[in-house]
VOSETOR-953703 format. One record per atom (N, C-alpha, C): residue number from 0; chain; atom name; x, y, z. Coordinates in Angstrom, 2 decimals. Each point is the difference from the previous one (the first is absolute). Example, Ala and Ser with C-alpha at 12.3 -4.5 7.8 and 13.67 -1.06 7.14 Angstrom:
BEGIN
@pos=0&unit=A&site=N&east=13.19&north=-5.69&up=7.80
@pos=0&unit=A&site=CA&east=-0.89&north=1.19&up=0.00
@pos=0&unit=A&site=C&east=0.90&north=1.20&up=0.00
@pos=1&unit=A&site=N&east=-0.35&north=1.05&up=-0.72
@pos=1&unit=A&site=CA&east=0.82&north=1.19&up=0.06
@pos=1&unit=A&site=C&east=-0.77&north=1.09&up=0.73
END
This chain:
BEGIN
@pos=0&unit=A&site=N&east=-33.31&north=-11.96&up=14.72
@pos=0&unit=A&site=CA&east=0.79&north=0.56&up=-1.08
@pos=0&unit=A&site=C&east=1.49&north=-0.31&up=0.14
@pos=1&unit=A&site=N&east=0.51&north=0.12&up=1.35
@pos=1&unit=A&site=CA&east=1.65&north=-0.78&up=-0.42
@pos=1&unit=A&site=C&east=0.50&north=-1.37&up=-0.89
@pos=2&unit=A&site=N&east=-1.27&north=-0.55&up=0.51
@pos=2&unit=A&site=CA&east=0.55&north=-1.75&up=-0.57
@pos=2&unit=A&site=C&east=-0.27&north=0.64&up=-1.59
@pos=3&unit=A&site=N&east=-0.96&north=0.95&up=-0.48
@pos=3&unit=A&site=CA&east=0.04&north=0.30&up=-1.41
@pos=3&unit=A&site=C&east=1.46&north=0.61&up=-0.82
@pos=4&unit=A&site=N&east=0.30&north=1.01&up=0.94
@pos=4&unit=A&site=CA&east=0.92&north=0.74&up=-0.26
@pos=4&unit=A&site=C&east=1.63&north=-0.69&up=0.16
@pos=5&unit=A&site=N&east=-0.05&north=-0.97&up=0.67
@pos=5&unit=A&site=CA&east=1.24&north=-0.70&up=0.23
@pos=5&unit=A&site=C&east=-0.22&north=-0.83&up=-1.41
@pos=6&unit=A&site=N&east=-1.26&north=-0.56&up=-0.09
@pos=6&unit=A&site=CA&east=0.14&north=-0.64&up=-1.76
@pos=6&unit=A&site=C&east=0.56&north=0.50&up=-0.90
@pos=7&unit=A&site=N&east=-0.50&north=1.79&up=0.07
@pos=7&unit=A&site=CA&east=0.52&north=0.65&up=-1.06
@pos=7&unit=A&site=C&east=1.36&north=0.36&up=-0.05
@pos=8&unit=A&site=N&east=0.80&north=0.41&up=1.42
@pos=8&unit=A&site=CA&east=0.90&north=0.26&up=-0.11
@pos=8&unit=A&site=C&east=0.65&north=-1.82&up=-0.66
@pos=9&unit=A&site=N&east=-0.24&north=-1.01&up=0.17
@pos=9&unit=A&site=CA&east=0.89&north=-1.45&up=-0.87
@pos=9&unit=A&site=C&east=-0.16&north=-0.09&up=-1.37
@pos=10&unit=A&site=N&east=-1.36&north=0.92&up=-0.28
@pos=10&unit=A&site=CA&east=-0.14&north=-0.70&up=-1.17
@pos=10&unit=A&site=C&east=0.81&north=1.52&up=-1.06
@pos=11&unit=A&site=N&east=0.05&north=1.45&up=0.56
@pos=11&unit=A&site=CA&east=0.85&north=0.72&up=-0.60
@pos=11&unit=A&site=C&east=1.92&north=-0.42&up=0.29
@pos=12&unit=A&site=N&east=0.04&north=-0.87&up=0.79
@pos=12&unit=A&site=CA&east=1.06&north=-0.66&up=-0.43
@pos=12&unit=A&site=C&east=0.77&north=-0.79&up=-0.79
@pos=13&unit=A&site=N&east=-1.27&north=-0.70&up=-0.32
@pos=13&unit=A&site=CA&east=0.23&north=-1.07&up=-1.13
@pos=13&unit=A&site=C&east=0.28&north=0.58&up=-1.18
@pos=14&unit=A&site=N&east=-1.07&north=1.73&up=0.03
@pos=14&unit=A&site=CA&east=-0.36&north=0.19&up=-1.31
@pos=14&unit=A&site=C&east=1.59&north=1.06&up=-0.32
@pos=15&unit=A&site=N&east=0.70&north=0.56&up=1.58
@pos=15&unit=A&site=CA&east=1.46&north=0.45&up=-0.57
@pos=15&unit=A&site=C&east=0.71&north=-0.91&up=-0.93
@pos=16&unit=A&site=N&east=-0.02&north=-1.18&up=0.82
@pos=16&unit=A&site=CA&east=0.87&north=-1.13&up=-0.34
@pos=16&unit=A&site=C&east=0.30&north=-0.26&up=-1.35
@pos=17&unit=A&site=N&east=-1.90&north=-0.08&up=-0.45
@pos=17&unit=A&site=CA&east=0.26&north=-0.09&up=-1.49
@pos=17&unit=A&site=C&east=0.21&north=0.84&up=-1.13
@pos=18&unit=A&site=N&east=-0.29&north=1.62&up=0.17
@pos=18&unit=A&site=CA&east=0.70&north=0.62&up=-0.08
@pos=18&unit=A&site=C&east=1.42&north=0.17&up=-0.53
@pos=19&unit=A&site=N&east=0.62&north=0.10&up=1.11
@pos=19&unit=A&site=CA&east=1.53&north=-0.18&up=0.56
@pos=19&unit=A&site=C&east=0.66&north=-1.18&up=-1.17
@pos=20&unit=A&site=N&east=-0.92&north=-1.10&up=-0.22
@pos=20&unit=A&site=CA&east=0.88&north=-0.88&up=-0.81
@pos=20&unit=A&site=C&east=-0.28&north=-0.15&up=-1.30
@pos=21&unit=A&site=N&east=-0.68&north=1.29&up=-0.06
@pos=21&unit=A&site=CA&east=-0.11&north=-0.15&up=-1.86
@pos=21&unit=A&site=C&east=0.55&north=0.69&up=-0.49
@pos=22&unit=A&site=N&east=0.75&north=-0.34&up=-1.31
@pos=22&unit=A&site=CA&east=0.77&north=1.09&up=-0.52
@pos=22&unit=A&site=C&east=-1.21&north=0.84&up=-1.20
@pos=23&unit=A&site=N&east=0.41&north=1.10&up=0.26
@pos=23&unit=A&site=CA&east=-0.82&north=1.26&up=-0.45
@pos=23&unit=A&site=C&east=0.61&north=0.55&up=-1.05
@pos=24&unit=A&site=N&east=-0.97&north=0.49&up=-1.20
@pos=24&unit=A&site=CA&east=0.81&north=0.96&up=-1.36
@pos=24&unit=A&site=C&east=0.95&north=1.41&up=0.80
@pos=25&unit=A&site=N&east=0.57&north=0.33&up=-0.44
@pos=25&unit=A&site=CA&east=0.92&north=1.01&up=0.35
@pos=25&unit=A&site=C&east=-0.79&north=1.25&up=0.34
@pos=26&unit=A&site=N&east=-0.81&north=0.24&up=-0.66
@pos=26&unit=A&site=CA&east=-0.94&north=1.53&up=0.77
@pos=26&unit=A&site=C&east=-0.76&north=-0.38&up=0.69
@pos=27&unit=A&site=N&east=-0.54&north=-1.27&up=0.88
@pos=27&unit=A&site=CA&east=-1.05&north=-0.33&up=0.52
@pos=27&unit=A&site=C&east=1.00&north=-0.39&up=1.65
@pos=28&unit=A&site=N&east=1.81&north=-0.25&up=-0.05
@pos=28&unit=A&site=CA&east=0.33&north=-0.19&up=0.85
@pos=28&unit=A&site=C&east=-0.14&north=1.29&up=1.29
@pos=29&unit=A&site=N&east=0.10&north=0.86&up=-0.22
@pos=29&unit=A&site=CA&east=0.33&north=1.12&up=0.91
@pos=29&unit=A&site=C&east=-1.93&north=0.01&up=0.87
@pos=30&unit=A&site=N&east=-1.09&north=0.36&up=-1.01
@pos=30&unit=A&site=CA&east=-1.17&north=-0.25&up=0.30
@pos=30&unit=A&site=C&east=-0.42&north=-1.12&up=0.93
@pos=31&unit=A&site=N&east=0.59&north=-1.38&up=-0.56
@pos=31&unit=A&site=CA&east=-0.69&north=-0.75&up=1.09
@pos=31&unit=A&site=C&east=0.99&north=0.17&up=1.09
@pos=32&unit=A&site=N&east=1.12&north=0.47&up=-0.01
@pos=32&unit=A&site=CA&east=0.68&north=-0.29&up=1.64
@pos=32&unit=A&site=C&east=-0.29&north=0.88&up=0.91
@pos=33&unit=A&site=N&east=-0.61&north=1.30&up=-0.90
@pos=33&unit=A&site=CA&east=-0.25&north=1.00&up=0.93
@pos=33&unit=A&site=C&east=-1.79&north=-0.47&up=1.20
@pos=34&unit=A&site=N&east=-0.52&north=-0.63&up=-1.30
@pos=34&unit=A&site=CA&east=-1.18&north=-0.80&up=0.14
@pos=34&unit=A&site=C&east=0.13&north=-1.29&up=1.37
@pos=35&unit=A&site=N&east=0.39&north=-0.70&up=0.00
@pos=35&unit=A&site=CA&east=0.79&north=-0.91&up=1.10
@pos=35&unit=A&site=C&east=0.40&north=0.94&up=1.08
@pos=36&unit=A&site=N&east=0.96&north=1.21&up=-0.12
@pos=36&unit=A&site=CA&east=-0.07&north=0.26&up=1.11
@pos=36&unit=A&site=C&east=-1.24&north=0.66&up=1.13
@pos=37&unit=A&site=N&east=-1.04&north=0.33&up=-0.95
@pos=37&unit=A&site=CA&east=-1.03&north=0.67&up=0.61
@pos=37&unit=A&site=C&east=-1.11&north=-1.43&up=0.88
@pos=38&unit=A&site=N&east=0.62&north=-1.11&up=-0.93
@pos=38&unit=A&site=CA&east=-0.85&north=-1.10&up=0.65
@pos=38&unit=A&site=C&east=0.71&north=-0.23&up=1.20
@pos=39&unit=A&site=N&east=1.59&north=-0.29&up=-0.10
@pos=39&unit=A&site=CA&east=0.33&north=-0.09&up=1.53
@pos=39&unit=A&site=C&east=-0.52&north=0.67&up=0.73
@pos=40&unit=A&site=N&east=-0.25&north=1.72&up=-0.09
@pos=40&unit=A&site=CA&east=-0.60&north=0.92&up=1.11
@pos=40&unit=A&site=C&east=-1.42&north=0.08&up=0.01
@pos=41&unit=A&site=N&east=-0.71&north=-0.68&up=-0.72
@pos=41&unit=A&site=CA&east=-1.32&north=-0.46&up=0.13
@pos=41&unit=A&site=C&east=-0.32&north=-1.34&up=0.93
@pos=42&unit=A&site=N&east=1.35&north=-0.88&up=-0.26
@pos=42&unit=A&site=CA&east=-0.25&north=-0.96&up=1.10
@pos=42&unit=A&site=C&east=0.74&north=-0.19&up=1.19
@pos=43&unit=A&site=N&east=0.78&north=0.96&up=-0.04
@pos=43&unit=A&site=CA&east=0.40&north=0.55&up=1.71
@pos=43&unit=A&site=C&east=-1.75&north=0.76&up=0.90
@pos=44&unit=A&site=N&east=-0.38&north=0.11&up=-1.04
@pos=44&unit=A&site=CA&east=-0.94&north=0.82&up=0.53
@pos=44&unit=A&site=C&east=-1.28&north=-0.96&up=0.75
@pos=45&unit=A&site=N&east=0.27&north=-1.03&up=-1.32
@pos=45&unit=A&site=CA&east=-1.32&north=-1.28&up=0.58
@pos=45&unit=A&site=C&east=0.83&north=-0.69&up=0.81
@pos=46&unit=A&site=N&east=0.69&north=-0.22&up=0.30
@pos=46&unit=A&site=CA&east=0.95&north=-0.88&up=0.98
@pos=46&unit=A&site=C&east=-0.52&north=0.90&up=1.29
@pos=47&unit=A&site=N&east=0.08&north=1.61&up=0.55
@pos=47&unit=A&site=CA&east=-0.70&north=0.66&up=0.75
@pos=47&unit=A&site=C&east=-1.08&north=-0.31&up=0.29
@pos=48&unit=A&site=N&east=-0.60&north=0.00&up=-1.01
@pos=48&unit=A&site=CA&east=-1.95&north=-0.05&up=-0.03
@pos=48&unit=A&site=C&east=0.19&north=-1.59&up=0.73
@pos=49&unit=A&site=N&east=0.75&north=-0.46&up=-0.18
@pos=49&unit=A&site=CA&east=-0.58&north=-1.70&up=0.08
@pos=49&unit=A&site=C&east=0.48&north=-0.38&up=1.55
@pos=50&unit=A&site=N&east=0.84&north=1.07&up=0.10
@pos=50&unit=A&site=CA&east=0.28&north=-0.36&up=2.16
@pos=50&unit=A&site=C&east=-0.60&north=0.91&up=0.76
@pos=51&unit=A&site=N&east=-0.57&north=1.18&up=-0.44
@pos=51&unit=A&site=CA&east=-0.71&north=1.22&up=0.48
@pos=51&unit=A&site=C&east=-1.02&north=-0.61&up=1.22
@pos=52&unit=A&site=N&east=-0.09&north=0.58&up=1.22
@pos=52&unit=A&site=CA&east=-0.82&north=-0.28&up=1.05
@pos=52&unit=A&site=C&east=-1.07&north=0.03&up=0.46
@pos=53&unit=A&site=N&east=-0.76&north=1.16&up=-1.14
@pos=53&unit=A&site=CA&east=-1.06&north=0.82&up=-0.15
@pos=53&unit=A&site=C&east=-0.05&north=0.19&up=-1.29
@pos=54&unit=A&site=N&east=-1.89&north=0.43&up=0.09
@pos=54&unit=A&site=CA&east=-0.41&north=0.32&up=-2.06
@pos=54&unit=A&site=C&east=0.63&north=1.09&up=-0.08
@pos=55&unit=A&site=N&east=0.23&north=0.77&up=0.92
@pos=55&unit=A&site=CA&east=0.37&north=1.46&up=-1.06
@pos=55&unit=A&site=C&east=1.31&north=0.18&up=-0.41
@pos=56&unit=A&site=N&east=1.11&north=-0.99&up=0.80
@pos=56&unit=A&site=CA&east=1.18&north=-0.25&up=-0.22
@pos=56&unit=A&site=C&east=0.35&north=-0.26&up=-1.44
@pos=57&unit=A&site=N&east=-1.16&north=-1.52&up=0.11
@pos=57&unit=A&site=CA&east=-0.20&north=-0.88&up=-1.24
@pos=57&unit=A&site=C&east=-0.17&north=1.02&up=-1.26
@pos=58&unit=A&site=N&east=-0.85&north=0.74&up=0.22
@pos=58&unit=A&site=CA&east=-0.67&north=1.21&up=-0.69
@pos=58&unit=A&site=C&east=0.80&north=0.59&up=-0.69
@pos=59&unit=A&site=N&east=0.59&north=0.78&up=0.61
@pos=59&unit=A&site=CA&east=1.44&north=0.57&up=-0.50
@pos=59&unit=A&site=C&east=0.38&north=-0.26&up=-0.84
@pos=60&unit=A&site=N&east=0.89&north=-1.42&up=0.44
@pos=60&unit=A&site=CA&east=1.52&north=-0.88&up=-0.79
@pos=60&unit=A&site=C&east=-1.31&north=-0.63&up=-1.67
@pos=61&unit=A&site=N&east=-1.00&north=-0.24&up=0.48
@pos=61&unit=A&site=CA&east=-1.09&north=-0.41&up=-1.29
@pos=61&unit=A&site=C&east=0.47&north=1.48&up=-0.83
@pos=62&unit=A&site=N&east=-0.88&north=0.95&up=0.27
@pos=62&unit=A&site=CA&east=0.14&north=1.32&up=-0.80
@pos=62&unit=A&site=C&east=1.61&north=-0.28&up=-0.69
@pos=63&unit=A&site=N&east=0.51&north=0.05&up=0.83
@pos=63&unit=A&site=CA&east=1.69&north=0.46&up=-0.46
@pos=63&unit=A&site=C&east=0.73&north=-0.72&up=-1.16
@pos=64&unit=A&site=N&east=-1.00&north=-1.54&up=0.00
@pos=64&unit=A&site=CA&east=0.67&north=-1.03&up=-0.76
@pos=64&unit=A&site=C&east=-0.82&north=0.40&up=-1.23
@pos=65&unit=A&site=N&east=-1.45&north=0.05&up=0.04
@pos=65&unit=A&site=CA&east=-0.82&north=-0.25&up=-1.32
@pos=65&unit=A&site=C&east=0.36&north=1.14&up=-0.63
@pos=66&unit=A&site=N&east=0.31&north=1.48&up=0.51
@pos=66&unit=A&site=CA&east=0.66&north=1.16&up=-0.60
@pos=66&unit=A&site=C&east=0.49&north=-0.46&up=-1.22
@pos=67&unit=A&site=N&east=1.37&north=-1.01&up=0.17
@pos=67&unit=A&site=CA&east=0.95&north=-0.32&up=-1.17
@pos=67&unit=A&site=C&east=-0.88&north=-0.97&up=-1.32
@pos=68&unit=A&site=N&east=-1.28&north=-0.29&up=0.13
@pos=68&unit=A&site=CA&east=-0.96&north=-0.55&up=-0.91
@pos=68&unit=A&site=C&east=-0.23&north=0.96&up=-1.12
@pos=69&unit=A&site=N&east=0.67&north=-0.65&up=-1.20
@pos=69&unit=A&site=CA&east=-0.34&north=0.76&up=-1.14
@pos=69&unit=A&site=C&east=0.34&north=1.49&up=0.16
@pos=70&unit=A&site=N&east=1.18&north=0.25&up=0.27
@pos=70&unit=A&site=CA&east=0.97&north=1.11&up=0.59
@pos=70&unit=A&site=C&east=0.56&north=0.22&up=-1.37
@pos=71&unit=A&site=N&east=1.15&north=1.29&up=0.25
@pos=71&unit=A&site=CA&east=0.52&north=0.28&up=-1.19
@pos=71&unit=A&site=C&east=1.07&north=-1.41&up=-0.47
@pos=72&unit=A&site=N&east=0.35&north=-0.64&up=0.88
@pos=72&unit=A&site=CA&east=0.87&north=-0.76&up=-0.51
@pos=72&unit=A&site=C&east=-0.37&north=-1.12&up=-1.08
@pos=73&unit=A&site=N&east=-1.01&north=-0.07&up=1.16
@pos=73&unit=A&site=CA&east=-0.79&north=-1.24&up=-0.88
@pos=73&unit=A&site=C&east=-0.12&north=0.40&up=-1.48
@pos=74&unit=A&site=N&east=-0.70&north=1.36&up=-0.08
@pos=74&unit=A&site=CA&east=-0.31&north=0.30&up=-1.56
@pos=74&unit=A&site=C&east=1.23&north=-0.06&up=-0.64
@pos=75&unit=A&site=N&east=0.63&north=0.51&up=0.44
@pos=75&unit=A&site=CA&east=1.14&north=0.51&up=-0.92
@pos=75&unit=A&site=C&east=0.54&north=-1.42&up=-0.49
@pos=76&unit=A&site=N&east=0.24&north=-0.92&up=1.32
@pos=76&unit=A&site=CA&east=0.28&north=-1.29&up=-0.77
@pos=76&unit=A&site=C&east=-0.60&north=-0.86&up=-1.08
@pos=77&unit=A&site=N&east=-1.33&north=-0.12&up=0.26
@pos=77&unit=A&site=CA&east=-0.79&north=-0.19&up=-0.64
@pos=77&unit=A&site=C&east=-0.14&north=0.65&up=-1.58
@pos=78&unit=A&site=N&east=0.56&north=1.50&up=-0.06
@pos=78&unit=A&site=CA&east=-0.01&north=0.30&up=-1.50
@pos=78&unit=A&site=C&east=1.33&north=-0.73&up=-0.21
@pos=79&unit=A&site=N&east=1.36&north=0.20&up=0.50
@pos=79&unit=A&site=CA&east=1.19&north=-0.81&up=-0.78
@pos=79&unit=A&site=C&east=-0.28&north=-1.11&up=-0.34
@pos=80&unit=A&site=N&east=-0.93&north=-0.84&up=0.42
@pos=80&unit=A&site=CA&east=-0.41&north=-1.05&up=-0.38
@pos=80&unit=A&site=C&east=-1.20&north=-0.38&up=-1.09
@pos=81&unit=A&site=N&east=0.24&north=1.41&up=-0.37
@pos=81&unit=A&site=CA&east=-1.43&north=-0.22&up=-1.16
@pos=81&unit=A&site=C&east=-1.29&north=-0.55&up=0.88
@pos=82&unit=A&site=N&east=-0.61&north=0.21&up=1.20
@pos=82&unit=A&site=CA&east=-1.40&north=-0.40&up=0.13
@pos=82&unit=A&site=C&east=-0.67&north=1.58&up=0.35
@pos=83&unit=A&site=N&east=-1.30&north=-0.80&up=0.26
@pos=83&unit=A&site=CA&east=-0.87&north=1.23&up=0.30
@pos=83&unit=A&site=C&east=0.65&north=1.03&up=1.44
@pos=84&unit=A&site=N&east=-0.66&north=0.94&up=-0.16
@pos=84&unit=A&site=CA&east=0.70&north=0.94&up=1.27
@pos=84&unit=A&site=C&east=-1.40&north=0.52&up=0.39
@pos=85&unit=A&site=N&east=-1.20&north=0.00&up=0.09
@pos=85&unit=A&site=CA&east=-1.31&north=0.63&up=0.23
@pos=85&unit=A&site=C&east=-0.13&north=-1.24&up=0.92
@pos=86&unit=A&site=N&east=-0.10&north=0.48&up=1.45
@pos=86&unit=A&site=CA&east=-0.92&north=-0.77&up=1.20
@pos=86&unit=A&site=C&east=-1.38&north=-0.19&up=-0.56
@pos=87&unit=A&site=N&east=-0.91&north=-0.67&up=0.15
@pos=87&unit=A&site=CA&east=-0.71&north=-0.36&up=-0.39
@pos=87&unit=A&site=C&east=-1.50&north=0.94&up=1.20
@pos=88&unit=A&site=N&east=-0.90&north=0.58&up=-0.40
@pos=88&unit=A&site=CA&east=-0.65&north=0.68&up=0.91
@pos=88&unit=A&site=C&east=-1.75&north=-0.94&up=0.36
@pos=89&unit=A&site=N&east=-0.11&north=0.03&up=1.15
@pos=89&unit=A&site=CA&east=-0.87&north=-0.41&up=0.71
@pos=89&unit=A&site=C&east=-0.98&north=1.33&up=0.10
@pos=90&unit=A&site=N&east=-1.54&north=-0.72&up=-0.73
@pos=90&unit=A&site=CA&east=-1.21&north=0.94&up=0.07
@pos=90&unit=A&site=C&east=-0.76&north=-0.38&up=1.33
@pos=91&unit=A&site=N&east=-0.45&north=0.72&up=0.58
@pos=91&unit=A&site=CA&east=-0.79&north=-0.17&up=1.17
@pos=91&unit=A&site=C&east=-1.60&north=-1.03&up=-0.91
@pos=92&unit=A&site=N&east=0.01&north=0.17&up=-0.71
@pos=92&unit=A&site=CA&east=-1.13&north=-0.66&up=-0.76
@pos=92&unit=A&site=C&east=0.31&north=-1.23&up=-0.49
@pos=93&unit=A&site=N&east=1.11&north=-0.46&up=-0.25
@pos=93&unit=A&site=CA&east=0.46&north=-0.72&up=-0.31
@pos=93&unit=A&site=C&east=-0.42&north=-1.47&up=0.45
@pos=94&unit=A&site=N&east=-0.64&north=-1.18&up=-0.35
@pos=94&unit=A&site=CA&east=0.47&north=-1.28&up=0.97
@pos=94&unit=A&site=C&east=0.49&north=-0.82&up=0.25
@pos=95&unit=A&site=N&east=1.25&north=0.47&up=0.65
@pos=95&unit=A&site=CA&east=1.13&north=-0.38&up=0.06
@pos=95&unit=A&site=C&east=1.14&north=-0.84&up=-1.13
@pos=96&unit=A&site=N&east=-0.44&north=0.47&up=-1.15
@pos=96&unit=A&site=CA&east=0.84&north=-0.88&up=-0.85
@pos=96&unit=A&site=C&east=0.52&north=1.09&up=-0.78
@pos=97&unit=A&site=N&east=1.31&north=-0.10&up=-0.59
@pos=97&unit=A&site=CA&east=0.69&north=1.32&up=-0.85
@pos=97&unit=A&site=C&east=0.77&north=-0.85&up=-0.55
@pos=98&unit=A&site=N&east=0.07&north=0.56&up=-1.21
@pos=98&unit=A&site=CA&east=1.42&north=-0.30&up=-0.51
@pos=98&unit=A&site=C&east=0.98&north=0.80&up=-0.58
@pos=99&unit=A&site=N&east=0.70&north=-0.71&up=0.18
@pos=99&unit=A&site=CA&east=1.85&north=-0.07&up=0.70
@pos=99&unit=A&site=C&east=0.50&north=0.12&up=-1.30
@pos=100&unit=A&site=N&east=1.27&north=0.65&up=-0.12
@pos=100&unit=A&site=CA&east=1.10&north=-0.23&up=-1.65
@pos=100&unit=A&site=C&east=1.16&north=-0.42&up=0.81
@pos=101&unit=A&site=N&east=0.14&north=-1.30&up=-0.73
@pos=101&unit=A&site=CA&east=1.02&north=-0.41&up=0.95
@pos=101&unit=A&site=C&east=1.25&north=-0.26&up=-1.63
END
């Protein structure tokens, strides 16, 4: 799981990055920055998970990061932006396919 989690922490970098360089409608600015910052502390968190010495270490800094998944920020950004704000729910019956409002 580190070599996973070190992926994730690069690839939520990229996804600040791009972010960061788009310019945003005026009510959607405050939302996504607050949004970005929860990803930095989501990927301080996988940056943890990804040098951790032990699973339960790993364990942890995992919990701590996926927390910020579809968090308030996210939604909230997500409505200034006019998209959907409903996580999408997984049935135990389900096989394995759902769909998404993206």
């Amino acid at each position: 799981m580190p070599r996973w989690a070190a992926q994730v922490h690069d690839v939520l970098g990229e996804q600040i990055e791009a972010l960061r360089g788009h310019s945003w409608p005026s009510a959607a600015r405050k939302p996504v920055a607050d949004l970005v910052e929860e990803m930095e502390d989501a990927r301080e968190q996988w940056s943890k998970a990804s040098e951790a010495g032990d699973v339960d270490t790993c364990s942890t800094h995992y919990e701590k990061a996926y927390a910020y998944v579809d968090g308030p920020a996210t939604v909230t950004a997500r409505k200034a932006l006019g998209l959907a704000t409903t996580p999408p729910s997984f049935d135990d019956s389900e096989s394995g396919n759902s769909e998404v409002e993206v």
